[in-house]
Legacy VTK file of the C-alpha trace (Angstrom):
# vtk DataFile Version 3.0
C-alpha trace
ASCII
DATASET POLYDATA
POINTS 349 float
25.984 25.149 -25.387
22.663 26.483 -23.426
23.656 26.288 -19.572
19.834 26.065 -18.891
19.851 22.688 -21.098
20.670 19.269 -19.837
21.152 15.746 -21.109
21.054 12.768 -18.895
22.140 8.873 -19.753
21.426 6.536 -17.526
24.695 6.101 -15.549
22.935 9.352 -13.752
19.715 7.309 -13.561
18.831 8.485 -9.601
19.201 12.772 -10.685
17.068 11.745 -14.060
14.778 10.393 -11.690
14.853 13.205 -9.094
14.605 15.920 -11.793
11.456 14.386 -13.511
9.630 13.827 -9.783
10.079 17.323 -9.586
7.321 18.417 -12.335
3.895 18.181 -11.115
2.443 15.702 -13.733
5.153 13.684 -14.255
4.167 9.754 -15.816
5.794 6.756 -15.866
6.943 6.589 -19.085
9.638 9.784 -17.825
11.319 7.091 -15.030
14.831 6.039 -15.978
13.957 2.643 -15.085
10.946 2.186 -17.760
13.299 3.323 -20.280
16.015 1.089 -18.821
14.059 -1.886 -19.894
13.274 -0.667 -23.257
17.145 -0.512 -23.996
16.919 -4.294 -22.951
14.719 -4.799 -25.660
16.693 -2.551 -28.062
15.158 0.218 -28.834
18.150 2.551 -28.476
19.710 4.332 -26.018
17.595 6.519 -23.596
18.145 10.163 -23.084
16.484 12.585 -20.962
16.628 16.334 -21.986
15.974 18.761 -18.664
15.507 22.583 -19.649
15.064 24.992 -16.669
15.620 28.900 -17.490
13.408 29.751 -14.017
10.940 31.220 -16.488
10.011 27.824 -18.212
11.195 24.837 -17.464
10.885 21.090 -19.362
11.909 17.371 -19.924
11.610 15.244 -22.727
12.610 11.561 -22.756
13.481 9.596 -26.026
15.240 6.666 -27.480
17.989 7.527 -29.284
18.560 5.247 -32.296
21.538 4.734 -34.722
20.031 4.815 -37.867
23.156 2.708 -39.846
21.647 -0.264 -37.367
18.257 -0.017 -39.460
17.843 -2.991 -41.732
18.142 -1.130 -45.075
20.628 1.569 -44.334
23.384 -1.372 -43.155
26.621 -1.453 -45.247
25.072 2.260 -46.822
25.875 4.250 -43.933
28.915 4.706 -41.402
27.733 3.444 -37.832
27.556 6.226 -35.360
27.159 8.900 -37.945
23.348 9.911 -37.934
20.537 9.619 -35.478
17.075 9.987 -35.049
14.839 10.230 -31.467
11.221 8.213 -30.995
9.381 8.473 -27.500
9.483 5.041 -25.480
7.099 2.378 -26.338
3.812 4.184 -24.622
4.271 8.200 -24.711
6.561 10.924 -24.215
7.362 14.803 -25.868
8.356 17.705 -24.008
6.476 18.330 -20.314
6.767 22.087 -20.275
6.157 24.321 -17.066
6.037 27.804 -16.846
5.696 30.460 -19.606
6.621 30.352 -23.421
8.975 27.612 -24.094
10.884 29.803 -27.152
14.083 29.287 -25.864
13.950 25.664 -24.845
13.075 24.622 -28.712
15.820 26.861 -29.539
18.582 25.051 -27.208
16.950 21.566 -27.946
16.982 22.112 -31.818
20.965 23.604 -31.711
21.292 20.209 -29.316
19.937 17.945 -31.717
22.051 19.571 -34.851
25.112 19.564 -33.258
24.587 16.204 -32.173
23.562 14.579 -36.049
19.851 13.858 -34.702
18.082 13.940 -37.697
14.362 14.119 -36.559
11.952 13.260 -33.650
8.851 11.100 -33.872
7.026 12.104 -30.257
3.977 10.537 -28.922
1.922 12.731 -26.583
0.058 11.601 -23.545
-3.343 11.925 -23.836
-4.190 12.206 -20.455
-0.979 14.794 -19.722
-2.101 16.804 -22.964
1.203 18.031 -23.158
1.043 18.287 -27.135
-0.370 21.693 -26.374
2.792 23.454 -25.523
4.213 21.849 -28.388
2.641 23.328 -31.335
4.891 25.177 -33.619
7.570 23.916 -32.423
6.354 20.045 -33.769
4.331 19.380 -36.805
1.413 18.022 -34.183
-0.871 15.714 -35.571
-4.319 14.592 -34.046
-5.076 11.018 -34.368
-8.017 8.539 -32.790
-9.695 8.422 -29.681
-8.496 6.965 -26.725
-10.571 5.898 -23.388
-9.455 7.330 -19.793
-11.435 5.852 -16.829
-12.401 8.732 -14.123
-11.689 7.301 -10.811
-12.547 9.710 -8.755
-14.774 7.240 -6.389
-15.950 3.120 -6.645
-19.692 4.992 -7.629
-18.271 7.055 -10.607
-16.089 4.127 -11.786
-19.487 1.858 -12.241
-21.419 4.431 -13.377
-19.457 5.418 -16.040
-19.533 1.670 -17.539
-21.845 1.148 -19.562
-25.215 -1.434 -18.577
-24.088 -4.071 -20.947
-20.605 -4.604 -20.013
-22.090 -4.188 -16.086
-23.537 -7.415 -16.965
-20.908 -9.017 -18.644
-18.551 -8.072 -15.531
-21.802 -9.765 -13.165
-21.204 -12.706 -14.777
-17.526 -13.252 -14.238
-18.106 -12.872 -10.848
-20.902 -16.140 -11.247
-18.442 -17.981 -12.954
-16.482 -17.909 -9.441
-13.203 -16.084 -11.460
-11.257 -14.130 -9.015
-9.086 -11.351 -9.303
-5.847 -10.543 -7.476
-2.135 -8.147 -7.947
1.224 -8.789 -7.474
4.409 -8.014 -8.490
6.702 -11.392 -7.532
8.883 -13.356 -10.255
6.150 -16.269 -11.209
3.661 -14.028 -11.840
5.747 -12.441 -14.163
6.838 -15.524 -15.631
2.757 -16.998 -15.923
2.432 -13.103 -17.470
4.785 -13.939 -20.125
3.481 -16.933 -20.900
-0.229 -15.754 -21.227
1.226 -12.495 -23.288
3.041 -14.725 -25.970
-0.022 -16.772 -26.409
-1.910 -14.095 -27.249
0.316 -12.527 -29.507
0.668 -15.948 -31.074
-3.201 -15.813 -31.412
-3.104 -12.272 -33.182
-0.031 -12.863 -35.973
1.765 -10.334 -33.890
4.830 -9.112 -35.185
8.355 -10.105 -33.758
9.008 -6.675 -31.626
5.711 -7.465 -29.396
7.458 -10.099 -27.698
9.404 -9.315 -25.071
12.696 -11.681 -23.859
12.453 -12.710 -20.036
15.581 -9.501 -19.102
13.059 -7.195 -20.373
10.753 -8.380 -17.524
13.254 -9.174 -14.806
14.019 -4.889 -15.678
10.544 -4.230 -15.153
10.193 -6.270 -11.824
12.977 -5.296 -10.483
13.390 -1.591 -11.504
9.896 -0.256 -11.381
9.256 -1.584 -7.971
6.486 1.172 -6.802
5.799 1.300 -10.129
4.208 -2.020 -11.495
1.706 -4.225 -10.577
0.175 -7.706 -12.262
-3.381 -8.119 -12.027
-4.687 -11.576 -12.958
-7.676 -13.747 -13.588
-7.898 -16.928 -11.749
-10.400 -20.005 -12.112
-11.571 -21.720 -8.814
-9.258 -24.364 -9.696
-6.252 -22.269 -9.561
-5.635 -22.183 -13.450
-4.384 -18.209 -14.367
-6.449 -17.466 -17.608
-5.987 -13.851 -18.166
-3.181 -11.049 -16.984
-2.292 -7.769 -17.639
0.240 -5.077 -16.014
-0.103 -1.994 -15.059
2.009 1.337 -14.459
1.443 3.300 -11.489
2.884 6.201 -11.046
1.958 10.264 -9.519
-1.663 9.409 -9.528
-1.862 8.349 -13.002
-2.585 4.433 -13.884
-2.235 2.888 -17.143
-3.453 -0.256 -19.051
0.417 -1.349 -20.855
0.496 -5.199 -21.926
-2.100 -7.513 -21.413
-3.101 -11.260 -22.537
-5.985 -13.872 -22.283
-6.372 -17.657 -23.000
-9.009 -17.652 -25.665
-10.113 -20.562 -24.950
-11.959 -18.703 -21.628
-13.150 -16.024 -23.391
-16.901 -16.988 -22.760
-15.856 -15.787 -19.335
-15.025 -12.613 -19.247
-12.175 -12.644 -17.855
-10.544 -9.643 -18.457
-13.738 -7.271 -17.749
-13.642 -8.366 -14.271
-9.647 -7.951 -14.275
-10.252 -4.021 -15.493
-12.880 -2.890 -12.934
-11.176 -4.695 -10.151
-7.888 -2.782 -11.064
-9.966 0.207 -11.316
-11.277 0.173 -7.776
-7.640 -1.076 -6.417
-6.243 2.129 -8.771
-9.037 4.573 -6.657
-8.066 2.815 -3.173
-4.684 3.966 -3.955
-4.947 7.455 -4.516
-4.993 6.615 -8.720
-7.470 9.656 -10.377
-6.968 8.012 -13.739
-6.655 4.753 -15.040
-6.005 4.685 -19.336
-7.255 2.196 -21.224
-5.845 3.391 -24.852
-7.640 3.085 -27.856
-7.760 0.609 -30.964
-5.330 -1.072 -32.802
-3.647 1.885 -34.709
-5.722 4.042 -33.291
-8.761 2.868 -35.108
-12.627 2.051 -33.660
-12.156 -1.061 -33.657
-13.243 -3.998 -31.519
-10.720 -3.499 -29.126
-11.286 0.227 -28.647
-15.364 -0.580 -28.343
-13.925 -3.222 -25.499
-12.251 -0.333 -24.038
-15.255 2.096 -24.731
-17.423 0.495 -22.693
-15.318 0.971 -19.324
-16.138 4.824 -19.435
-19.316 6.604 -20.889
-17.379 10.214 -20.603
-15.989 12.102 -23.011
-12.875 10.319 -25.016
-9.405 12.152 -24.777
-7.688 12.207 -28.482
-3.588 10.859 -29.060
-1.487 13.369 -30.773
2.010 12.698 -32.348
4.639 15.066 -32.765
7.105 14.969 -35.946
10.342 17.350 -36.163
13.150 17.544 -38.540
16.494 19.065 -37.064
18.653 18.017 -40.554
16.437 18.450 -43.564
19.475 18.176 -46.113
20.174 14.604 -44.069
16.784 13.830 -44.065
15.802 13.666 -47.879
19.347 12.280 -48.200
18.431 9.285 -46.531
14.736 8.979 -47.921
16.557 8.988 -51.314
18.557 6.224 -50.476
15.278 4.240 -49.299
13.138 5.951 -52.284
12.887 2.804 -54.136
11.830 0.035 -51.424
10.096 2.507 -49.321
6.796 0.194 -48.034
4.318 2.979 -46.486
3.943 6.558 -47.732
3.138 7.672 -44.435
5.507 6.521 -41.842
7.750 8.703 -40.294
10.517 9.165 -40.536
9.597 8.114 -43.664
13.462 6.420 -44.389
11.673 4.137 -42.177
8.838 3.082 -43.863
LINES 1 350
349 0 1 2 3 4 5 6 7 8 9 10 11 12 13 14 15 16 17 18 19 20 21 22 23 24 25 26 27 28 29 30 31 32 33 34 35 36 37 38 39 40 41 42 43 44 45 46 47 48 49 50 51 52 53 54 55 56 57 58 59 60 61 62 63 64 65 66 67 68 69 70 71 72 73 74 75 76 77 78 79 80 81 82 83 84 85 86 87 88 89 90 91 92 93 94 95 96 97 98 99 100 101 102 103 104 105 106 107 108 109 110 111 112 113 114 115 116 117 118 119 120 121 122 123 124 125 126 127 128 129 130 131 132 133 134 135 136 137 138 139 140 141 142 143 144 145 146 147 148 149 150 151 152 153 154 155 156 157 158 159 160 161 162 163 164 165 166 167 168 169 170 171 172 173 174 175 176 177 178 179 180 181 182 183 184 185 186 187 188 189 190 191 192 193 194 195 196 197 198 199 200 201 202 203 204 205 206 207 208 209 210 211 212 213 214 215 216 217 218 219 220 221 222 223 224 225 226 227 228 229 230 231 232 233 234 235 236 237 238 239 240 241 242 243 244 245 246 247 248 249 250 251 252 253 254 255 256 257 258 259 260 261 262 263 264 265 266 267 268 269 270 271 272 273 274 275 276 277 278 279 280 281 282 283 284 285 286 287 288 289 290 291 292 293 294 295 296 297 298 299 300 301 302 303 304 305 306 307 308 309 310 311 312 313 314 315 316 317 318 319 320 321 322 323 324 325 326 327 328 329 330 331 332 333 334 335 336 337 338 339 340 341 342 343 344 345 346 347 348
C-alpha cells in the first residue's frame, strides 16, 4: 500500500476534518459531519481518501455503497462482496493541489481494486472547478448550466439581478414579508414541515424526504456550518424556508420549500437576496444557486437565472471503472430489467 495514501471513516471524524481545512478551497460537502448525516439517511458509508506526496497533494470524499443492498442485486449477490463510490448528495471528486496528480490516480485506483470498488460516479463543484485536474483520469462529462451569485459587495449582488425579478423582490417587501436566520430545533422542525409539503406538491420521489435524525445531524453537527433562512407573514405564519451551507467563503442554496398557496408573494425571492447580503456581511464571495431540475433550463433554473446576469458556471460528472470484468458482470445480471440506458453505473439504472 502507497504510504502517501490515506483512508479515513468517521470514528477519526476531527483529523478528516483537520486534513480537509487544510486545502485552500475546501467546501462543505468535504466536512465529516455533512457526510455524517447522509449515512443517517443511508446512503452508505462515508470515506475520505487524503493523498499527500509533498509534490501533489488531494482528498476525495464518497459514499461507499454495498451493491448486494441494491434492490435488484438482493438474494443474487453475497453481501459485502462488491462496492461502488458516488459523491454525497451535492458534490465531491478529487481536490488536487500541487503538480501532476499521476501518482495519486495510481494509489487510488490500486486502493479501489484491492478493496472490490467497482466504479465511481463523482460530481464536481462547479464553483471549485476541480473536474479540471481530473481529466484522464475520469471519463469527465459536461452537463447544464448552473447559476453562482458574485457577492463581492450589496451593489454587485443587485446589480447582477435582473430588473424584473428587482421588482418582484420590491414587492415582497410591500406585502410586509420579512426575512430572518437561525439555526435552533423549531425552525428546523417548521423547515421540515414546509420541505415535505413541497415535495408532496412536486410527486417527489421517496429519497427527497428526509427523517427528523437526518436533521437533528445537520443541526447539531454542522454548527458553523448551517443556517435557516425563512419567510414570515406579519402575522407570524412561516410560508417559505430554505437552508444553507456555509463554509470557507463559499455559500450554497441545498434544500428549500414554499407554501404554494403564497406564491403570489414572492416569498422566496426576498428569502434569496436577503441571504445574499447576510452571505456578503459574512465574508461569503459566493453564494450557488444550482441549476434546473436535471440539469435542464427549466423554470426553476430561469428562477435561479434571474439572481445573477454573469456568466453561468457548467456541472461536470466524473465516471470511473476500477473492475471492468465485475462491472459488465453485474450489468449482465441487470441486462434484462435495466430502466435507463444512461445511468451510471448503469447496473443501476
Amino acid at each position: 500500500m502507497d504510504k502517501n495514501f490515506h483512508v479515513f471513516l468517521l470514528d477519526d471524524a476531527e483529523q478528516w476534518d483537520r486534513i480537509v481545512r487544510s486545502f485552500c478551497n475546501y467546501e462543505v460537502y468535504y466536512l465529516s459531519e455533512y457526510t455524517r448525516a447522509f449515512e443517517i439517511h443511508g446512503d452508505g458509508q462515508p470515506l475520505l481518501f487524503y493523498y499527500d506526496d509533498s509534490y501533489v497533494r488531494g482528498i476525495n470524499v464518497v459514499m461507499k455503497r454495498d451493491i448486494s443492498l441494491e434492490t435488484h442485486f438482493r438474494g443474487k449477490l453475497a453481501e459485502n462482496t462488491y462496492f461502488d463510490i458516488t459523491s454525497p448528495y451535492g458534490y465531491g471528486g478529487w481536490l488536487i493541489e500541487g503538480g501532476a496528480p499521476d501518482m495519486l490516480f495510481q494509489a487510488y485506483s490500486e486502493w479501489c481494486c484491492n478493496h472490490d470498488i467497482v466504479c465511481e460516479f463523482a460530481r464536481f463543484h462547479p464553483v471549485l472547478e476541480n473536474h479540471k485536474k481530473c481529466w484522464g483520469a475520469y471519463e469527465v462529462a459536461g452537463l447544464g448550466k448552473t447559476v453562482v451569485m458574485d457577492l463581492s459587495s450589496p451593489q454587485c449582488i443587485w446589480e447582477n439581478i435582473t430588473s424584473k425579478n428587482r421588482n418582484v423582490i420590491r414587492k415582497a417587501i410591500r406585502n410586509e414579508i420579512k426575512i430572518y436566520n437561525g439555526r435552533y430545533p423549531d425552525i428546523f422542525e417548521k423547515f421540515r414541515y414546509i420541505y415535505n409539503r413541497t415535495m408532496d406538491q412536486d410527486g417527489a420521489e421517496s429519497y427527497y424526504y428526509f427523517e427528523p435524525e437526518f436533521y437533528d445531524s445537520v443541526l447539531k453537527g454542522l454548527e458553523q456550518n448551517v443556517q435557516i433562512f425563512y419567510a414570515q407573514l406579519p402575522n407570524g405564519e412561516i410560508i417559505a424556508a430554505a437552508i444553507m451551507l456555509i463554509a470557507n467563503g463559499y455559500m450554497n442554496y441545498h434544500l428549500s420549500g414554499s407554501l404554494r398557496e403564497y406564491s403570489s408573494l414572492a416569498a422566496t425571492n426576498l428569502l434569496l437576496y436577503k441571504a445574499a447580503l447576510w452571505g456578503c456581511e459574512n465574508g461569503c464571495r459566493t453564494l450557488y444557486l444550482g441549476g434546473g431540475v436535471g440539469t435542464r433550463e427549466d423554470g426553476l433554473f430561469r428562477f435561479k437565472k434571474s439572481f445573477y446576469k454573469g456568466e453561468l458556471r457548467r456541472f461536470y460528472l466524473g465516471k470511473k471503472v476500477f473492475n471492468n470484468g465485475v462491472y459488465q458482470m453485474l450489468v449482465k445480471i441487470r441486462e434484462n430489467n435495466i430502466r435507463n440506458e444512461n445511468y451510471f453505473p448503469l447496473y443501476r439504472g
